[in-house]
N, CA, C and O atoms as a Maestro MAE file, in Angstrom:
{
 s_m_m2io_version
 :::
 2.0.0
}

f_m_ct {
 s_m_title
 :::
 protein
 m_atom[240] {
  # First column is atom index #
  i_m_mmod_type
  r_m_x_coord
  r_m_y_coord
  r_m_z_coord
  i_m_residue_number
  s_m_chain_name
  s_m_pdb_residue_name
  s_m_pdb_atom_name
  i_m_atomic_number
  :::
  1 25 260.238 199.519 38.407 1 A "UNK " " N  " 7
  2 3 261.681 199.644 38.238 1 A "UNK " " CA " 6
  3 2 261.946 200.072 36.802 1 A "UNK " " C  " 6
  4 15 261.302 199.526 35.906 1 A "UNK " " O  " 8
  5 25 262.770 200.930 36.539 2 A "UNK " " N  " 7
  6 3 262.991 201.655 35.434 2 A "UNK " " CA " 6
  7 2 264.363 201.720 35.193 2 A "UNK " " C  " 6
  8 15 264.975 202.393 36.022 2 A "UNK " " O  " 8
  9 25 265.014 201.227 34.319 3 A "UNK " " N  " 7
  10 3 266.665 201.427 33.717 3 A "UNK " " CA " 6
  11 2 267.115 202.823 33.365 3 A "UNK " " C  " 6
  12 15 266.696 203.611 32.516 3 A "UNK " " O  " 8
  13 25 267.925 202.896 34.106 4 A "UNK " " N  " 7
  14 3 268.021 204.455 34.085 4 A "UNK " " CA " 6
  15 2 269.461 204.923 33.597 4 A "UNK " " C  " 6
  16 15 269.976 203.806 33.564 4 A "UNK " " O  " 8
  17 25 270.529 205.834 33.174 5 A "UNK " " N  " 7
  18 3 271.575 205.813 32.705 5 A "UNK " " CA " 6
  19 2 271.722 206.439 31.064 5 A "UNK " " C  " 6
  20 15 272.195 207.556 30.861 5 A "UNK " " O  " 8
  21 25 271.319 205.684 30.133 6 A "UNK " " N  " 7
  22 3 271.718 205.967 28.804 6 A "UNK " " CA " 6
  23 2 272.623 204.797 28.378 6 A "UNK " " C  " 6
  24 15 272.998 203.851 29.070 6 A "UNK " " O  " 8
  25 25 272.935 205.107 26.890 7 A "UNK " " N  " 7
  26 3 273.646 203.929 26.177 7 A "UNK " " CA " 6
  27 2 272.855 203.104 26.221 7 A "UNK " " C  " 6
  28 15 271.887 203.028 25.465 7 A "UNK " " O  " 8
  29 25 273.193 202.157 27.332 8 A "UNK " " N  " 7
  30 3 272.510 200.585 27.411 8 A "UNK " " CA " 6
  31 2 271.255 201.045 27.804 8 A "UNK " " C  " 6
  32 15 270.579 200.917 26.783 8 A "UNK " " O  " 8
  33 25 270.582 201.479 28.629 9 A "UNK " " N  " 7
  34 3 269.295 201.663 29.150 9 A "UNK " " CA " 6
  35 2 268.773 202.952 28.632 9 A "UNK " " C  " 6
  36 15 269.438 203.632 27.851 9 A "UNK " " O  " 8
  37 25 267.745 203.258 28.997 10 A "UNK " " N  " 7
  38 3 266.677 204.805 28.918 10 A "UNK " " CA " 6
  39 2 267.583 205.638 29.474 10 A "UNK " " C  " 6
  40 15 268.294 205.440 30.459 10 A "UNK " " O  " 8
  41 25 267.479 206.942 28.508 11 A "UNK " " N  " 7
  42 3 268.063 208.137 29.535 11 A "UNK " " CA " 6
  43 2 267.183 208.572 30.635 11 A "UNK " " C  " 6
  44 15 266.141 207.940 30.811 11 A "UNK " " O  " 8
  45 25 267.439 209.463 31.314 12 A "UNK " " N  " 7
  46 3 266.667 209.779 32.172 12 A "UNK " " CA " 6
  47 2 265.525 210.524 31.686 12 A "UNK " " C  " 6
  48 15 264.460 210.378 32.285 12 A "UNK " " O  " 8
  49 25 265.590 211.327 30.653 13 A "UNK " " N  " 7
  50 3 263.927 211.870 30.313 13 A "UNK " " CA " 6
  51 2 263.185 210.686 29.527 13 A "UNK " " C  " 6
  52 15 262.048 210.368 29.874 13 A "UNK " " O  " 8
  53 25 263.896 209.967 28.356 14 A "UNK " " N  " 7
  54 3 263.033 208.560 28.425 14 A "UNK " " CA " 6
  55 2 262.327 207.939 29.315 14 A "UNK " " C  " 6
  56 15 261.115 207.746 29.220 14 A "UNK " " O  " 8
  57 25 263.011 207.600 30.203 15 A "UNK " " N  " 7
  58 3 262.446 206.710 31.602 15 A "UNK " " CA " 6
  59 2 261.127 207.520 31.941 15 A "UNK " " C  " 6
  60 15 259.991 207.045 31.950 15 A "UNK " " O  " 8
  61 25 261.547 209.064 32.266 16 A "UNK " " N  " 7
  62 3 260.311 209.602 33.027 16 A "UNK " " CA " 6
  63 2 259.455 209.649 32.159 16 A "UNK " " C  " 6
  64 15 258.363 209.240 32.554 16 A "UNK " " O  " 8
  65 25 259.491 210.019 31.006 17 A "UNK " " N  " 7
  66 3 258.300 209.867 29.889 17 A "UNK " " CA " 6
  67 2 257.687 208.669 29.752 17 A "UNK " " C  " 6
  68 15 256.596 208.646 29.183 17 A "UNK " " O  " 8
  69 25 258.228 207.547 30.207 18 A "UNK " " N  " 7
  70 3 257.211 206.040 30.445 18 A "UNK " " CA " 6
  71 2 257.050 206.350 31.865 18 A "UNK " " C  " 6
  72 15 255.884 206.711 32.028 18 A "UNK " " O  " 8
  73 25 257.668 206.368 32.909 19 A "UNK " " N  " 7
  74 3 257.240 206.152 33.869 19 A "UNK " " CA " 6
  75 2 255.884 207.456 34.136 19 A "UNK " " C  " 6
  76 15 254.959 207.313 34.936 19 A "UNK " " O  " 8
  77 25 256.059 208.454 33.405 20 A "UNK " " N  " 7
  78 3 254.330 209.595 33.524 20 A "UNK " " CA " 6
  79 2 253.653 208.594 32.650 20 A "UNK " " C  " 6
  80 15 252.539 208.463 33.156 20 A "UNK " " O  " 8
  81 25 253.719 207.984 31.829 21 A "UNK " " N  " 7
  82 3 252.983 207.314 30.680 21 A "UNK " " CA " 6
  83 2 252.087 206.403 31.807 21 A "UNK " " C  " 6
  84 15 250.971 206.725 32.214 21 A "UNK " " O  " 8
  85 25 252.761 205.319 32.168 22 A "UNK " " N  " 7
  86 3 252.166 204.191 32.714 22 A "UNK " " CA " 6
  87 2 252.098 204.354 34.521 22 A "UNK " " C  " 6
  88 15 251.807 203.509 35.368 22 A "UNK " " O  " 8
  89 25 252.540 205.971 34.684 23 A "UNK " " N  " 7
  90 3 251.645 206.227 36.335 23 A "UNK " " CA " 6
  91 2 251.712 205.155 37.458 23 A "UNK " " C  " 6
  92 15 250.678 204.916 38.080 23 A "UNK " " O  " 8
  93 25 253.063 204.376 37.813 24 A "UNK " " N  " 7
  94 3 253.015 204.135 38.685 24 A "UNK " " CA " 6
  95 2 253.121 204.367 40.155 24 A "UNK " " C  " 6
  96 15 253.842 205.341 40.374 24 A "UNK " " O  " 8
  97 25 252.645 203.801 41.257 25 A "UNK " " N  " 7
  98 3 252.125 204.451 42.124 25 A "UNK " " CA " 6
  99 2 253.736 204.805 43.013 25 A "UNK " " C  " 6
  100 15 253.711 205.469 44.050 25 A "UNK " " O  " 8
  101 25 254.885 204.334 42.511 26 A "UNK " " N  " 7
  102 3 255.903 204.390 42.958 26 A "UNK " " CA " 6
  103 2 256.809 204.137 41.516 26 A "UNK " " C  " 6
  104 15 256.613 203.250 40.685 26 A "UNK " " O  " 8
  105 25 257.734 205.075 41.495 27 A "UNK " " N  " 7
  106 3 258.704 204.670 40.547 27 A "UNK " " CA " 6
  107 2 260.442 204.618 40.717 27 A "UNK " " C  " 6
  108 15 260.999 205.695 40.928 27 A "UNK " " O  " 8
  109 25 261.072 203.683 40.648 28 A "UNK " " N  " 7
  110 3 262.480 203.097 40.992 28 A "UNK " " CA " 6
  111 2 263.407 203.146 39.927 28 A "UNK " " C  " 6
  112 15 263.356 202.223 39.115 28 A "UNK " " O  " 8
  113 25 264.201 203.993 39.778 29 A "UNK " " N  " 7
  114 3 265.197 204.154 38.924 29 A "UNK " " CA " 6
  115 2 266.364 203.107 39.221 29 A "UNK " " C  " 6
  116 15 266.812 203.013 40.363 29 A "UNK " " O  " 8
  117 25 266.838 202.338 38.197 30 A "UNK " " N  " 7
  118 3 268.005 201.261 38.743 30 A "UNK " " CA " 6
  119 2 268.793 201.468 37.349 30 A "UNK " " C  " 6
  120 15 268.513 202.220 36.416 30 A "UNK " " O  " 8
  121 25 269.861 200.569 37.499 31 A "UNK " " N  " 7
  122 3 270.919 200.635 36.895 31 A "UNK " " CA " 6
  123 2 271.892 201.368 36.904 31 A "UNK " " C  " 6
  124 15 273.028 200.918 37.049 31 A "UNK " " O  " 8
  125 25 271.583 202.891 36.719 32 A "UNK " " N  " 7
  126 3 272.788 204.381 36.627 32 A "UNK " " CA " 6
  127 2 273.617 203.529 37.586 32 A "UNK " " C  " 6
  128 15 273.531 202.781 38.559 32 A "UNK " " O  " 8
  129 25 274.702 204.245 36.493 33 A "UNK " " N  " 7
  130 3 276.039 204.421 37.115 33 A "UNK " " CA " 6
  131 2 276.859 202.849 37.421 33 A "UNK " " C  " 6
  132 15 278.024 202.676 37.781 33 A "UNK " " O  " 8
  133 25 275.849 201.878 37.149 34 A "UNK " " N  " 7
  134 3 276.369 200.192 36.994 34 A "UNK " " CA " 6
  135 2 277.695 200.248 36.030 34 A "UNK " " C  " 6
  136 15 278.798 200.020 36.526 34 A "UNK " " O  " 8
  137 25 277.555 200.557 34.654 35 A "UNK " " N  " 7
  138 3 278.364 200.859 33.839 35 A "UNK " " CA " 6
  139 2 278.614 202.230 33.336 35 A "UNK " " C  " 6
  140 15 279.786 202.604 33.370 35 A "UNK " " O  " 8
  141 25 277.680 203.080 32.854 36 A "UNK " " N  " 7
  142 3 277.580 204.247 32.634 36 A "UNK " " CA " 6
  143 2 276.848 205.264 33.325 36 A "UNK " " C  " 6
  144 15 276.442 204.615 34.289 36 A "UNK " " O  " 8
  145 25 276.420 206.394 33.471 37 A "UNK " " N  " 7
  146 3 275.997 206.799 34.224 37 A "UNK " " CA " 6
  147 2 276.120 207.208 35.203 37 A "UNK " " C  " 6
  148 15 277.282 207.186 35.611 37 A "UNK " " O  " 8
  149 25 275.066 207.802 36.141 38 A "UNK " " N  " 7
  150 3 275.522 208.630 37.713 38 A "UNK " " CA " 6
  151 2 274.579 208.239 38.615 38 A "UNK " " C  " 6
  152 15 273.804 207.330 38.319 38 A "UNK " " O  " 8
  153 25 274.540 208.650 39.405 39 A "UNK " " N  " 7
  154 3 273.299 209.120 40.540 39 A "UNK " " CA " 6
  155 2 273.209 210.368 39.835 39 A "UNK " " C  " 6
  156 15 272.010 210.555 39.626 39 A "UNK " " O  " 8
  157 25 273.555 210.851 39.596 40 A "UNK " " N  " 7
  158 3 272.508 212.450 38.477 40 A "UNK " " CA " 6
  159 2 271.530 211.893 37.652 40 A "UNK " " C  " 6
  160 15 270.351 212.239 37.578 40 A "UNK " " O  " 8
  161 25 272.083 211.033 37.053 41 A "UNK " " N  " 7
  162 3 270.641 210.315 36.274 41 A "UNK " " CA " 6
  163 2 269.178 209.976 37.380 41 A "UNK " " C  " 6
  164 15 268.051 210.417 37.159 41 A "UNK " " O  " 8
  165 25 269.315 209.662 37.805 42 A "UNK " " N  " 7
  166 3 268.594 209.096 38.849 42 A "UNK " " CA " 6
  167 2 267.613 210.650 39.474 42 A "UNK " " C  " 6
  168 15 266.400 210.848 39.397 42 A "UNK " " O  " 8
  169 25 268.742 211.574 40.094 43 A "UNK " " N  " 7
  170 3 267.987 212.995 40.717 43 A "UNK " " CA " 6
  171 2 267.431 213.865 39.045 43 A "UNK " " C  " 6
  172 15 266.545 214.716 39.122 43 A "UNK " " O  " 8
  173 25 267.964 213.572 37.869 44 A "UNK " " N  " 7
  174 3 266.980 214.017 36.700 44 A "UNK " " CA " 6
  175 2 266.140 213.124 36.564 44 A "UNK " " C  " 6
  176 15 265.154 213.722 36.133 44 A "UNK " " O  " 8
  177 25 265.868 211.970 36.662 45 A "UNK " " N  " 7
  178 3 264.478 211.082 36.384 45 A "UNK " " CA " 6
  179 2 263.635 211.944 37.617 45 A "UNK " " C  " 6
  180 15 262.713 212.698 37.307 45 A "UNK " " O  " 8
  181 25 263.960 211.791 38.727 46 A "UNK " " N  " 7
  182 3 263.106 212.270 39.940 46 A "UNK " " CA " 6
  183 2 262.672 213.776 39.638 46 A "UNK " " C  " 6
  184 15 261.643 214.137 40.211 46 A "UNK " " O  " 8
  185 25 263.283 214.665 38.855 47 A "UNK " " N  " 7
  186 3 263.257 216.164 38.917 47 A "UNK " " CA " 6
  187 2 262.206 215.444 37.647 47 A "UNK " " C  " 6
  188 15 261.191 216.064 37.965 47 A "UNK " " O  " 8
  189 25 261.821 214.703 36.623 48 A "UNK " " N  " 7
  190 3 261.452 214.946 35.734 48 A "UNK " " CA " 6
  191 2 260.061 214.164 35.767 48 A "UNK " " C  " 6
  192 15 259.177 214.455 34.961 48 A "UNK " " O  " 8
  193 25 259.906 213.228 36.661 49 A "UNK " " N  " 7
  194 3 258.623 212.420 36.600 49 A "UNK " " CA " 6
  195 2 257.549 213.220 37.547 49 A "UNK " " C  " 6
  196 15 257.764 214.009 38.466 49 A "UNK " " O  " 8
  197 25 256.307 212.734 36.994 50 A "UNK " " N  " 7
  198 3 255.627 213.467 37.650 50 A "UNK " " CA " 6
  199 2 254.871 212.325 38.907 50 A "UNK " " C  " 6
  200 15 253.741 212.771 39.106 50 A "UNK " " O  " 8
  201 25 255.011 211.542 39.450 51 A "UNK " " N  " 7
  202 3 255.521 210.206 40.051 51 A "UNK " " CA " 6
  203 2 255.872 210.201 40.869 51 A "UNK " " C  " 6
  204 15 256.855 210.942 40.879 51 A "UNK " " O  " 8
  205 25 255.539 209.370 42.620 52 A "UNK " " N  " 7
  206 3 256.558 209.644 42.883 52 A "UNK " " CA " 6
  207 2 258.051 208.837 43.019 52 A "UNK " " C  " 6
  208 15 258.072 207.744 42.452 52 A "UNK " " O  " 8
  209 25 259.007 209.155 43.545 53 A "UNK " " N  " 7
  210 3 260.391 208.182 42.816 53 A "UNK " " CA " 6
  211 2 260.645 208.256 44.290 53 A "UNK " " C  " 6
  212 15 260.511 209.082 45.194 53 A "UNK " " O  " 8
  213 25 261.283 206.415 44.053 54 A "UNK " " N  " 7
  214 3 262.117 206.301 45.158 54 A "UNK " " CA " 6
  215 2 263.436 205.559 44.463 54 A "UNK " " C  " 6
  216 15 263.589 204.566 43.752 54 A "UNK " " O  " 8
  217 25 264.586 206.895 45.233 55 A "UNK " " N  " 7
  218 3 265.603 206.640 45.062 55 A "UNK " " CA " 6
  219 2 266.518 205.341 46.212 55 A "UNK " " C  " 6
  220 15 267.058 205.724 47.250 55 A "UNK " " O  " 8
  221 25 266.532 204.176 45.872 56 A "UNK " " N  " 7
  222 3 267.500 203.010 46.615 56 A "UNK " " CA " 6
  223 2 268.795 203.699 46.666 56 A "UNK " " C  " 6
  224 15 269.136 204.628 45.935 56 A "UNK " " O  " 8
  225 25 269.451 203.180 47.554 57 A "UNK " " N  " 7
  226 3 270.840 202.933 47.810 57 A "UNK " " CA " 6
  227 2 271.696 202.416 47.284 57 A "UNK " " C  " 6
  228 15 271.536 201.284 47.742 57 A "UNK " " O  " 8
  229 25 272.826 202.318 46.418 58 A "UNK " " N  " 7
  230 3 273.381 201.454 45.891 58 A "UNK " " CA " 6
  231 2 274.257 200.348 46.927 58 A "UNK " " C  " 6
  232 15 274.708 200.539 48.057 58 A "UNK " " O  " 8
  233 25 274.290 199.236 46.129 59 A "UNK " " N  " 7
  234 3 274.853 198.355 46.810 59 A "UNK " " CA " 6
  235 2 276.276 198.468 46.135 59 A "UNK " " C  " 6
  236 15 276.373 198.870 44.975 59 A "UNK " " O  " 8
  237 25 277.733 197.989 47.123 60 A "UNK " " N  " 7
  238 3 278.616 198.206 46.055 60 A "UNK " " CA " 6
  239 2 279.360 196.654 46.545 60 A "UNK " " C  " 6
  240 15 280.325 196.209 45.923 60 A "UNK " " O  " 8
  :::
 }
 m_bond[239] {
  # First column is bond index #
  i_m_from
  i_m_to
  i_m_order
  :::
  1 1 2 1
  2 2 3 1
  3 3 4 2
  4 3 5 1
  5 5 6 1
  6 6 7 1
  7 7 8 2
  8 7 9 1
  9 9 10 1
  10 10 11 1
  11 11 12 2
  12 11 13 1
  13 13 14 1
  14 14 15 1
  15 15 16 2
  16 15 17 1
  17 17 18 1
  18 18 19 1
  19 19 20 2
  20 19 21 1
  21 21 22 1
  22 22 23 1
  23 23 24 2
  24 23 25 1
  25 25 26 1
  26 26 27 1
  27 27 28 2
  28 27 29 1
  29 29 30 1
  30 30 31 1
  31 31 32 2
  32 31 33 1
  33 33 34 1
  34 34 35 1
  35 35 36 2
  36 35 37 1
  37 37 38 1
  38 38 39 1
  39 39 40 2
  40 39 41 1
  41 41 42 1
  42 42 43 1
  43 43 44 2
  44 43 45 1
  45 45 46 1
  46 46 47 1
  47 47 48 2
  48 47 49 1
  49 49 50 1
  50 50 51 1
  51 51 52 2
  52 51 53 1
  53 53 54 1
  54 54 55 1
  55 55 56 2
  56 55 57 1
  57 57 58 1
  58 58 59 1
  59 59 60 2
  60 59 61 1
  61 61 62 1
  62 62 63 1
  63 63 64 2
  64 63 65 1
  65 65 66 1
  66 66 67 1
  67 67 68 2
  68 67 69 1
  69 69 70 1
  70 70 71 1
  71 71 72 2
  72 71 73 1
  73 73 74 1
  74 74 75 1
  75 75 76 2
  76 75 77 1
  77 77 78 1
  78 78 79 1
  79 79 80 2
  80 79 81 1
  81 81 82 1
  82 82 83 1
  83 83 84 2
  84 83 85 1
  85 85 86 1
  86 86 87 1
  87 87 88 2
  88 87 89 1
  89 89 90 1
  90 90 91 1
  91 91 92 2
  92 91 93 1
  93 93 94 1
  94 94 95 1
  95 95 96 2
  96 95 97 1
  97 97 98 1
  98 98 99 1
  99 99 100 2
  100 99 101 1
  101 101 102 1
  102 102 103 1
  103 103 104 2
  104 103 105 1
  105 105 106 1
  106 106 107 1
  107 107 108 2
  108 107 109 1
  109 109 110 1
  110 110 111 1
  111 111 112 2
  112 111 113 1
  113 113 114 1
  114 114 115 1
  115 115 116 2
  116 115 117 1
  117 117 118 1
  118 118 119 1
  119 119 120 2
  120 119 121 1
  121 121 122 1
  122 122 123 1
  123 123 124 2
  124 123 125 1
  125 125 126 1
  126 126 127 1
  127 127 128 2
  128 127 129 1
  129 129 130 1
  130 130 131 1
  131 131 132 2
  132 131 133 1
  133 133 134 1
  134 134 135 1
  135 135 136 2
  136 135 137 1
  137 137 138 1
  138 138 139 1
  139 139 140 2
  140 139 141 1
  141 141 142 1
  142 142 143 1
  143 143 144 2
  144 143 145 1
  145 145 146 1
  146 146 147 1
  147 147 148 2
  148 147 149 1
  149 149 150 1
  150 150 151 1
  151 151 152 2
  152 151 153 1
  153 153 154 1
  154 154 155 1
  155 155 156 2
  156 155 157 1
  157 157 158 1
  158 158 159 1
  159 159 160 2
  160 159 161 1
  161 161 162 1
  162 162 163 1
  163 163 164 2
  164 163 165 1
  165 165 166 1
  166 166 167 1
  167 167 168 2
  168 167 169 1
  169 169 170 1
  170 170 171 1
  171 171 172 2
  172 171 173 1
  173 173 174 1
  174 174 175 1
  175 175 176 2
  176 175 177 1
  177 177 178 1
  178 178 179 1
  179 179 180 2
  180 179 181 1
  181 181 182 1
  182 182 183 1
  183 183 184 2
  184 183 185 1
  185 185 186 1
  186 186 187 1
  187 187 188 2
  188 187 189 1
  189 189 190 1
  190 190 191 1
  191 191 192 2
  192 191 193 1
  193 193 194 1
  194 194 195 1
  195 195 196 2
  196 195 197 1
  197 197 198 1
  198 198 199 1
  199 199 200 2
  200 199 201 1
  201 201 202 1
  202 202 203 1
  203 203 204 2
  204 203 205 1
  205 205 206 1
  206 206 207 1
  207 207 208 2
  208 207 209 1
  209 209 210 1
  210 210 211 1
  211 211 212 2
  212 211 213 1
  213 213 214 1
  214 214 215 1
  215 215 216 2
  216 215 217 1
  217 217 218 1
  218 218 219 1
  219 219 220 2
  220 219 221 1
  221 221 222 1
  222 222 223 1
  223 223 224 2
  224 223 225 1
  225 225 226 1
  226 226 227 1
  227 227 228 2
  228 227 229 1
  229 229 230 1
  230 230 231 1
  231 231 232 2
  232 231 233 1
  233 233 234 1
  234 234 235 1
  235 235 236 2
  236 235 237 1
  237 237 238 1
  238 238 239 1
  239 239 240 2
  :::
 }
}
């Protein structure tokens, strides 16, 4: 699970630059769009990791 968004958390090329770093076998973008942010954050972490990403559903 990876904080995804900006401001408060990793932007999205941050995130993917740890999440290629430490190669997990699945990677989960959370937070975007809680306070700041989008689901765009989320489809640029996925466009940017080399990983693969699973995007959740938000709960509202």
């Amino acid at each position: 699970l990876l904080p995804v968004g900006g401001t408060y958390t990793m932007t999205a090329e941050e995130a993917a630059q740890a999440a290629n770093r430490i190669k997990p076998k699945v990677a989960v973008p959370m937070h975007y769009g809680t306070i700041v942010g989008s689901i765009e954050d989320a489809h640029r972490f996925r466009d940017l990791c080399q990983v693969e990403v699973s995007i959740l559903p938000q709960e509202r």
